[in-house]
VMD Tcl script that builds the backbone (N, CA, C; Angstrom):
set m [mol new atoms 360]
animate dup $m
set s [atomselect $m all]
$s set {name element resname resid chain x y z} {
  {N N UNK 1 A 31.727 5.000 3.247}
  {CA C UNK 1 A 32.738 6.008 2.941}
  {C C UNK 1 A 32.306 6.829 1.728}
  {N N UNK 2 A 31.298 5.820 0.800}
  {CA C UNK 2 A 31.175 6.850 -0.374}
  {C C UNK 2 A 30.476 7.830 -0.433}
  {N N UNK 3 A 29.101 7.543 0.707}
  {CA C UNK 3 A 28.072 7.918 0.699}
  {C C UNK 3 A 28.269 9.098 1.695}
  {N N UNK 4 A 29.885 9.252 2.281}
  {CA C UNK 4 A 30.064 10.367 3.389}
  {C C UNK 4 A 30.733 11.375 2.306}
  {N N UNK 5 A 31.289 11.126 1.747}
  {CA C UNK 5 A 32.574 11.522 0.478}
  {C C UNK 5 A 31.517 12.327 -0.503}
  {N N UNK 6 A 30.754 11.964 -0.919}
  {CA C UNK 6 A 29.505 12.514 -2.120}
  {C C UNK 6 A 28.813 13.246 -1.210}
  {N N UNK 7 A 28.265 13.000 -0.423}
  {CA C UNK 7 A 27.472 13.491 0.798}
  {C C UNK 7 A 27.780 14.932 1.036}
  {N N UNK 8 A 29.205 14.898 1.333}
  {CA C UNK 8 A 29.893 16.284 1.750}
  {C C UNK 8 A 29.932 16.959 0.270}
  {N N UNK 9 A 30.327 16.485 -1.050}
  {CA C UNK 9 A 30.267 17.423 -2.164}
  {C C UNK 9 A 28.785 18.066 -2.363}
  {N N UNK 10 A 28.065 17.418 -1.838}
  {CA C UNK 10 A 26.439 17.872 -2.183}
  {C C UNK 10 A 26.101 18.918 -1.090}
  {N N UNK 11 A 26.450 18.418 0.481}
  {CA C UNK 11 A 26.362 19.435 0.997}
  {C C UNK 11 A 26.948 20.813 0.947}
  {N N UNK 12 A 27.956 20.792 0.861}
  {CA C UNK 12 A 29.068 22.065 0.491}
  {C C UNK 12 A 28.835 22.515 -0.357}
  {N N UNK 13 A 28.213 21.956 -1.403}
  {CA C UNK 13 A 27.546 22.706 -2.795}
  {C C UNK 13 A 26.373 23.427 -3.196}
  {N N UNK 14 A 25.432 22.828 -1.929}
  {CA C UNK 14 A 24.074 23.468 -1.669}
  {C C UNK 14 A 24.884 25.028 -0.535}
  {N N UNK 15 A 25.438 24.559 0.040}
  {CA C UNK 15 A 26.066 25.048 1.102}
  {C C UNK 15 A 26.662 26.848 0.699}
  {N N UNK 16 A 27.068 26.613 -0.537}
  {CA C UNK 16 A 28.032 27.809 -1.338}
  {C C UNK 16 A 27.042 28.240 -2.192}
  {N N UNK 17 A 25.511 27.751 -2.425}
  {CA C UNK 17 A 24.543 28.822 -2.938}
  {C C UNK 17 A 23.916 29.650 -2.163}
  {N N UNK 18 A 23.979 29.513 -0.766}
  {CA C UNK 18 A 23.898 30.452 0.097}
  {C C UNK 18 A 23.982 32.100 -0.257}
  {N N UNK 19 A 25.164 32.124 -0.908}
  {CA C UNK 19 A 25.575 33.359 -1.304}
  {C C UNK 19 A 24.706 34.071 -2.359}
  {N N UNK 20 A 24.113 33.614 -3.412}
  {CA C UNK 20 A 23.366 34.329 -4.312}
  {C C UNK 20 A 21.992 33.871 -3.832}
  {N N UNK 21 A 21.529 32.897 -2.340}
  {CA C UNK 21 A 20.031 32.652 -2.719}
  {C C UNK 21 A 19.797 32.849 -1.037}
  {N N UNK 22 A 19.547 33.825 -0.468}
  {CA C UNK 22 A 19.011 34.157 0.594}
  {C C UNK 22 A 18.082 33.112 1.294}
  {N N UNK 23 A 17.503 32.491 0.384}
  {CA C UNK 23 A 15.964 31.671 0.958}
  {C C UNK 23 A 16.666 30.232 1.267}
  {N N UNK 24 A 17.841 30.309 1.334}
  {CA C UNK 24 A 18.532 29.008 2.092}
  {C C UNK 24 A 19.061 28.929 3.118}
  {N N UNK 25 A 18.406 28.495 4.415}
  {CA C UNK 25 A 18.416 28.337 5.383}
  {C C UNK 25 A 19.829 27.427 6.058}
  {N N UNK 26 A 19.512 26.891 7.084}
  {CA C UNK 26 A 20.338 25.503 7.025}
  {C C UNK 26 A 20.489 24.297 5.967}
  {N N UNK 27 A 21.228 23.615 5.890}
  {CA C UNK 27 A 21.645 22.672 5.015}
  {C C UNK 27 A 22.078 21.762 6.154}
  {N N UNK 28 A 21.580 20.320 6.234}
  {CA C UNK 28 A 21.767 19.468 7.301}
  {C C UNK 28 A 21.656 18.074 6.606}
  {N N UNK 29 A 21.878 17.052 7.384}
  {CA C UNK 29 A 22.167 15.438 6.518}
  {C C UNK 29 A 23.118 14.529 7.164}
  {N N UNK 30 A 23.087 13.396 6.504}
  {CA C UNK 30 A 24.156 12.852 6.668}
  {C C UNK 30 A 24.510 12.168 5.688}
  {N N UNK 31 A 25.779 11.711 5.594}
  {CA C UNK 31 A 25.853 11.114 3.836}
  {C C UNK 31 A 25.409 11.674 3.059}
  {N N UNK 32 A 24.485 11.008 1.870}
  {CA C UNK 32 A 23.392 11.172 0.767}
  {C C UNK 32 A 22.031 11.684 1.657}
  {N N UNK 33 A 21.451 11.375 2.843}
  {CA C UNK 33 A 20.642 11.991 2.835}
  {C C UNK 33 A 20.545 13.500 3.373}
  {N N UNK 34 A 20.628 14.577 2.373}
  {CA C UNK 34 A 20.290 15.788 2.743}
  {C C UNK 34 A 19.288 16.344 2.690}
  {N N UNK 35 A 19.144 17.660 3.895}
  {CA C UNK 35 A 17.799 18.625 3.625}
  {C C UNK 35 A 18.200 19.898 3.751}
  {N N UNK 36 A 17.425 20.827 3.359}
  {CA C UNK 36 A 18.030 22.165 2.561}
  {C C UNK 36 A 16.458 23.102 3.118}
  {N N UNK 37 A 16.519 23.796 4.416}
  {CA C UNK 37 A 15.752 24.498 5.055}
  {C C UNK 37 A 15.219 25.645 3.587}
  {N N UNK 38 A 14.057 25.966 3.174}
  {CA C UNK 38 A 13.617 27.605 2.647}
  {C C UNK 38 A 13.458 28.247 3.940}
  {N N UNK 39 A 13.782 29.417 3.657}
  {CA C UNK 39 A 13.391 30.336 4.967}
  {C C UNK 39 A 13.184 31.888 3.737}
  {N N UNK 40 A 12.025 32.162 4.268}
  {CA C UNK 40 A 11.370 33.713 3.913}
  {C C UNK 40 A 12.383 34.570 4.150}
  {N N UNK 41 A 12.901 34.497 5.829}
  {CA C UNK 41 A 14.155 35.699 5.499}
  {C C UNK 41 A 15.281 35.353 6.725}
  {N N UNK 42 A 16.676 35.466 6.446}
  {CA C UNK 42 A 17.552 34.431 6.902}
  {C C UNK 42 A 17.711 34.886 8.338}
  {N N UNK 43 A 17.116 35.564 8.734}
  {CA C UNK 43 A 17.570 36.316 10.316}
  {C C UNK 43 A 16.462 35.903 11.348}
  {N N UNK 44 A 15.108 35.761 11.007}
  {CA C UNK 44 A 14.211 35.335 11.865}
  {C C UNK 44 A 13.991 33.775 11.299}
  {N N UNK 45 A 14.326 33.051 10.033}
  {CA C UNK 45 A 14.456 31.997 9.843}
  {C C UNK 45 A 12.934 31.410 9.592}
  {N N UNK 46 A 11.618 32.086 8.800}
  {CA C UNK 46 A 10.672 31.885 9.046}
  {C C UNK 46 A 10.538 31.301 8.118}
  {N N UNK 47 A 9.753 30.109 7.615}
  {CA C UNK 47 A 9.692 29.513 6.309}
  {C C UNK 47 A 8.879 29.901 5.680}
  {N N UNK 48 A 9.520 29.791 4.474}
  {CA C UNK 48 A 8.513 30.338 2.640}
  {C C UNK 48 A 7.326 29.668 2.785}
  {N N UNK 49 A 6.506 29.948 1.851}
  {CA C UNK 49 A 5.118 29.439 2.005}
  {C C UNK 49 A 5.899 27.973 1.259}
  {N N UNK 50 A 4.442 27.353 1.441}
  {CA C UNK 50 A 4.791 25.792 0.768}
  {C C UNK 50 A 5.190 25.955 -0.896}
  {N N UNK 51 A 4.365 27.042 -1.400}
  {CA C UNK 51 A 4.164 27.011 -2.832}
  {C C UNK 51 A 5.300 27.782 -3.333}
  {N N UNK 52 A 6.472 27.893 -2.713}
  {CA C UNK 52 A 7.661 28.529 -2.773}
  {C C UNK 52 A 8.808 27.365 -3.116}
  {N N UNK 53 A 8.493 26.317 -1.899}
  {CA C UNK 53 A 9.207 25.503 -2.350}
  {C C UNK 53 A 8.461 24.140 -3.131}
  {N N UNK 54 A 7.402 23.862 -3.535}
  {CA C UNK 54 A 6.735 23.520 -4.674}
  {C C UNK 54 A 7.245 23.772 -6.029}
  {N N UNK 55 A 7.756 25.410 -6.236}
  {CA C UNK 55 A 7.943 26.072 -7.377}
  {C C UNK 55 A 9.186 25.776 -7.488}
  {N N UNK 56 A 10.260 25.480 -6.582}
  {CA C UNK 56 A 11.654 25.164 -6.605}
  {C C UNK 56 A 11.723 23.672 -7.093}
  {N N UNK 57 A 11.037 22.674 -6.887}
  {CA C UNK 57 A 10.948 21.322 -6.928}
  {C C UNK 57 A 10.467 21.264 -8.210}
  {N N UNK 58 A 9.530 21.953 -8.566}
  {CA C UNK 58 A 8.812 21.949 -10.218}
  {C C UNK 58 A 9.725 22.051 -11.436}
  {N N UNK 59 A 10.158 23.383 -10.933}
  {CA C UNK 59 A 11.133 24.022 -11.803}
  {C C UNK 59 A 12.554 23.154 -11.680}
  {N N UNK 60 A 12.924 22.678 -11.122}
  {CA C UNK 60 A 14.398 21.513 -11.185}
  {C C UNK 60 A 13.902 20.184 -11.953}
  {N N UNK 61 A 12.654 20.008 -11.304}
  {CA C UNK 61 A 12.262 18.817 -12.697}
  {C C UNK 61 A 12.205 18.691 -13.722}
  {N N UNK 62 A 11.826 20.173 -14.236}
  {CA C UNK 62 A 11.976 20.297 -15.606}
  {C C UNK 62 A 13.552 20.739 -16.021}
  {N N UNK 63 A 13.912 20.788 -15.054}
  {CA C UNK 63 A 15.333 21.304 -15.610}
  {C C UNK 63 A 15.867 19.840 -15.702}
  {N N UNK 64 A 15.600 18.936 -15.261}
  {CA C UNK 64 A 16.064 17.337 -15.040}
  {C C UNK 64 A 16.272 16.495 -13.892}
  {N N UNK 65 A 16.391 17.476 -12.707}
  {CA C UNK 65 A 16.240 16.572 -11.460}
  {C C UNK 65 A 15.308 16.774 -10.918}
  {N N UNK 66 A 15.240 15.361 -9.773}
  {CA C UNK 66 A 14.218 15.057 -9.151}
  {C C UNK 66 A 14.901 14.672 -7.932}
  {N N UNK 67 A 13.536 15.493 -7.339}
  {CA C UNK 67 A 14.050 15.699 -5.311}
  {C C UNK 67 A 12.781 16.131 -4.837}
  {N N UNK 68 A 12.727 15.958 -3.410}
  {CA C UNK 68 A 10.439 16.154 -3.084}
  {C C UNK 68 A 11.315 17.309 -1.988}
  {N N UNK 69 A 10.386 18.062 -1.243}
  {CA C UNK 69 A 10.010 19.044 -0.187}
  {C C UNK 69 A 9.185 17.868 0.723}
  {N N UNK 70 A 9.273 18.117 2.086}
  {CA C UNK 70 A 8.744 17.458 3.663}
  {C C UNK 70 A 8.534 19.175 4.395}
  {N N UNK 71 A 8.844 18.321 5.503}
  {CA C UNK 71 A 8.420 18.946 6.528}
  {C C UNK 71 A 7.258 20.064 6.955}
  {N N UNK 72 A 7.335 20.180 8.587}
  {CA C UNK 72 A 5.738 20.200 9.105}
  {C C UNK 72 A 5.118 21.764 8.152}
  {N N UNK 73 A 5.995 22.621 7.784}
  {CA C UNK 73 A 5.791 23.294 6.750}
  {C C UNK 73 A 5.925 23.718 5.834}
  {N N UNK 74 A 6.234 22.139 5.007}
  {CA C UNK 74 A 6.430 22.436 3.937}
  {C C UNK 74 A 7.713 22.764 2.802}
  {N N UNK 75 A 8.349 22.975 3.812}
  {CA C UNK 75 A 9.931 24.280 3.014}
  {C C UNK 75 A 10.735 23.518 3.658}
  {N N UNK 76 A 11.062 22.441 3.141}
  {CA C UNK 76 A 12.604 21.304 3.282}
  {C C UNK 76 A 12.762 20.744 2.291}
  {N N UNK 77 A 13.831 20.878 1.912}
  {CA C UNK 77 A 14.174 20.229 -0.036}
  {C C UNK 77 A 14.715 19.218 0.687}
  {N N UNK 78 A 14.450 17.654 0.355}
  {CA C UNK 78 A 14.664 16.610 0.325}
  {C C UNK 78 A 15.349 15.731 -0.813}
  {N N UNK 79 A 16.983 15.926 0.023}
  {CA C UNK 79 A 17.647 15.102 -1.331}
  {C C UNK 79 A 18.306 13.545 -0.702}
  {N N UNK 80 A 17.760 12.462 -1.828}
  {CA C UNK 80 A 18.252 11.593 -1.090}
  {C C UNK 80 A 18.730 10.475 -2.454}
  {N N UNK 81 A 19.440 11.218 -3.250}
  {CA C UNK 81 A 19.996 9.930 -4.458}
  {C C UNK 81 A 20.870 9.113 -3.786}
  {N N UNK 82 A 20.668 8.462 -5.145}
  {CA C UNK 82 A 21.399 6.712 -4.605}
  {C C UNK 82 A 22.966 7.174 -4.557}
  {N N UNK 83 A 23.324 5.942 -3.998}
  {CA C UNK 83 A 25.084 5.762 -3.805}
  {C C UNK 83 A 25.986 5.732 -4.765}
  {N N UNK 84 A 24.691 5.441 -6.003}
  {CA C UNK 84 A 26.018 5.535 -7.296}
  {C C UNK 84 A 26.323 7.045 -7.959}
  {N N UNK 85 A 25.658 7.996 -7.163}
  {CA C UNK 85 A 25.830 9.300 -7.774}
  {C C UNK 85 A 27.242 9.474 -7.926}
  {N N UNK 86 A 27.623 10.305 -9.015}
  {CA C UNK 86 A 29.149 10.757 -9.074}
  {C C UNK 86 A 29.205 12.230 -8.630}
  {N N UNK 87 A 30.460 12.383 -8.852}
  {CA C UNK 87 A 30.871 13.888 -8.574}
  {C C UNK 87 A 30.685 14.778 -9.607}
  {N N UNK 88 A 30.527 14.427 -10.909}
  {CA C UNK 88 A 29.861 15.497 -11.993}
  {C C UNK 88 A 28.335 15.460 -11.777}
  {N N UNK 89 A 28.062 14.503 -11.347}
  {CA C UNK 89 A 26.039 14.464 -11.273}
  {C C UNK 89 A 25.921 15.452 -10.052}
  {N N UNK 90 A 26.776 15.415 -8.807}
  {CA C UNK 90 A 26.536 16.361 -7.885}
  {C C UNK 90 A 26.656 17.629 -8.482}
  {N N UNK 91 A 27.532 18.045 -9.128}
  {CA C UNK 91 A 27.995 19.407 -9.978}
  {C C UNK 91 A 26.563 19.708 -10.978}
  {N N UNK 92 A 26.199 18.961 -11.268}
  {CA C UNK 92 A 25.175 18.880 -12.177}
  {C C UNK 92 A 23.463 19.616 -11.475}
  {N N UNK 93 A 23.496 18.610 -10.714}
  {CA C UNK 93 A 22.949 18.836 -9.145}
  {C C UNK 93 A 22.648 20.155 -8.861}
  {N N UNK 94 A 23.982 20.704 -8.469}
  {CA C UNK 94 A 23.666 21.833 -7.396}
  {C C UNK 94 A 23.842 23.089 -8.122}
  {N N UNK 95 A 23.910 22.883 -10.075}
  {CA C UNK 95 A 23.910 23.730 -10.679}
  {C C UNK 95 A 22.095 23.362 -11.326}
  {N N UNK 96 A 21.349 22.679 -11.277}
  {CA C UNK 96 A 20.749 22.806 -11.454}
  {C C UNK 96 A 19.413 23.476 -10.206}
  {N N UNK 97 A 19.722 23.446 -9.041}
  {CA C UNK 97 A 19.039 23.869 -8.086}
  {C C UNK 97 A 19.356 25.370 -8.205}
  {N N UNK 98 A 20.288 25.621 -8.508}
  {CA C UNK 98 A 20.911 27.266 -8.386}
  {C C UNK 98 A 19.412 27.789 -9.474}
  {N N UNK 99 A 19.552 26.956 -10.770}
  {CA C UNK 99 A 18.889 27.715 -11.742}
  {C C UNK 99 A 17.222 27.629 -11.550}
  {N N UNK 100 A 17.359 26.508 -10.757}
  {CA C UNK 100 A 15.684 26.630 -10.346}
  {C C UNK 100 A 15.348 28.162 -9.107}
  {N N UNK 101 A 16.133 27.732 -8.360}
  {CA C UNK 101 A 15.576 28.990 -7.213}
  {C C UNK 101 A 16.018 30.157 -7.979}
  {N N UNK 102 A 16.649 30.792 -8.853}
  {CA C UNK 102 A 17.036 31.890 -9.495}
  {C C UNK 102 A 15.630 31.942 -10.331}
  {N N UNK 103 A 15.100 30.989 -11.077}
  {CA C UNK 103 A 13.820 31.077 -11.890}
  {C C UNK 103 A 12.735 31.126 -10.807}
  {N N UNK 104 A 12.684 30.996 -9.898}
  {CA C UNK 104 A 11.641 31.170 -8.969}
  {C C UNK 104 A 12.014 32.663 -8.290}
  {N N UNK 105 A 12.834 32.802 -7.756}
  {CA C UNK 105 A 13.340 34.149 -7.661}
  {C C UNK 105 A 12.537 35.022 -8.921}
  {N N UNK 106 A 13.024 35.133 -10.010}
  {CA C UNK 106 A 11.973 36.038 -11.041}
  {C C UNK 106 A 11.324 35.921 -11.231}
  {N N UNK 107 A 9.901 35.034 -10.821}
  {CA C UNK 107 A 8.903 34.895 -11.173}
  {C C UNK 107 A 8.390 34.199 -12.099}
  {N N UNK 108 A 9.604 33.473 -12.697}
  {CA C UNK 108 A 9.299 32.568 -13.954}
  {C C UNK 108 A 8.683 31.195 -13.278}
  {N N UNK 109 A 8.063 30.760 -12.590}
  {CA C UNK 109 A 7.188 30.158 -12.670}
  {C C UNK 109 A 6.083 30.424 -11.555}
  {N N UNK 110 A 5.140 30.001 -12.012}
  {CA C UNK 110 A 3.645 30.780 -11.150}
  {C C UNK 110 A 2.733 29.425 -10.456}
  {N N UNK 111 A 2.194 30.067 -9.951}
  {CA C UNK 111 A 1.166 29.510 -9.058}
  {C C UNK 111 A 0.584 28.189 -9.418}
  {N N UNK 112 A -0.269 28.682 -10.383}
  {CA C UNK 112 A -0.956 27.759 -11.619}
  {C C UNK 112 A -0.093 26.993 -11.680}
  {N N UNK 113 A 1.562 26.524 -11.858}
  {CA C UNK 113 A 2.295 25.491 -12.752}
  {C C UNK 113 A 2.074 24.703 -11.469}
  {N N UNK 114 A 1.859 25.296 -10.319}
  {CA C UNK 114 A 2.314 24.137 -9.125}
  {C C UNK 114 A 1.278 23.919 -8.377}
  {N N UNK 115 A 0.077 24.245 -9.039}
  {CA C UNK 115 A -1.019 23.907 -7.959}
  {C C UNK 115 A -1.344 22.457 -8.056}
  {N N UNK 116 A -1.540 21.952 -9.455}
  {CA C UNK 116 A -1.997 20.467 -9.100}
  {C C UNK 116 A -0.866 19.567 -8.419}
  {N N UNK 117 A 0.131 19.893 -7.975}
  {CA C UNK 117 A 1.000 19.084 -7.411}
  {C C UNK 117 A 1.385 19.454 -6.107}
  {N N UNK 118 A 0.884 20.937 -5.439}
  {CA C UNK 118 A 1.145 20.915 -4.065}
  {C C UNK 118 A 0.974 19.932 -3.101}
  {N N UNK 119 A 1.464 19.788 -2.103}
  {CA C UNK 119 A 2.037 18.731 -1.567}
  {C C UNK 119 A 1.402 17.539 -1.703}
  {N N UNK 120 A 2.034 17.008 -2.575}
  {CA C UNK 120 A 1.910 15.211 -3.306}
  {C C UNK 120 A 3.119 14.792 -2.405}
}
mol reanalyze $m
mol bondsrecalc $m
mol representation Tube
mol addrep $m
């Protein structure tokens, strides 16, 4: 129940950045485990290069969370915290993803920061 209950605040929260971040595709999961499609552009649904969502994953780490990218290319944000997450850590969460893809959006972080770590 908890893990459906948190589950849905995380999804709905990735869900409502939609609005300021174009490069978010579907949002899919169940419970705690969610994934969060990049897409290049929301109508043909084509995915960002890898080093797009590399730069999104980089940049949230340093902001304080930690979450990996999958899939066959690359551009699936992979969130899968534990069961004891709360409802301010989700808030926390999905305000810190906002500020990563907004810093990737301007260019504030580059190539170079994410090359030695492309897909690890």
């Amino acid at each position: 129940e908890r893990a459906h209950r948190i589950g849905a605040l995380l999804s709905n929260g990735l869900r409502e950045l939609r609005a300021q971040h174009p490069m978010i595709g579907e949002v899919r999961g169940r419970g705690l485990a969610v994934g969060v499609d990049l897409v290049a552009d929301p109508v043909s649904r084509e995915p960002v290069p890898v080093t797009t969502t590399a730069k999104v994953v980089y940049r949230a780490y340093k902001l304080g969370a930690v979450f990996f990218y999958v899939g066959l290319r690359g551009n699936v944000l992979e969130f899968t915290p534990p069961l004891t997450l709360t409802e301010a850590e989700v808030e926390e969460g999905v305000a810190i993803v906002d500020q990563a893809m907004t810093d990737v959006t301007r260019g504030l972080v580059s190539d170079a920061d994410v090359a030695p770590y492309i897909m690890w």
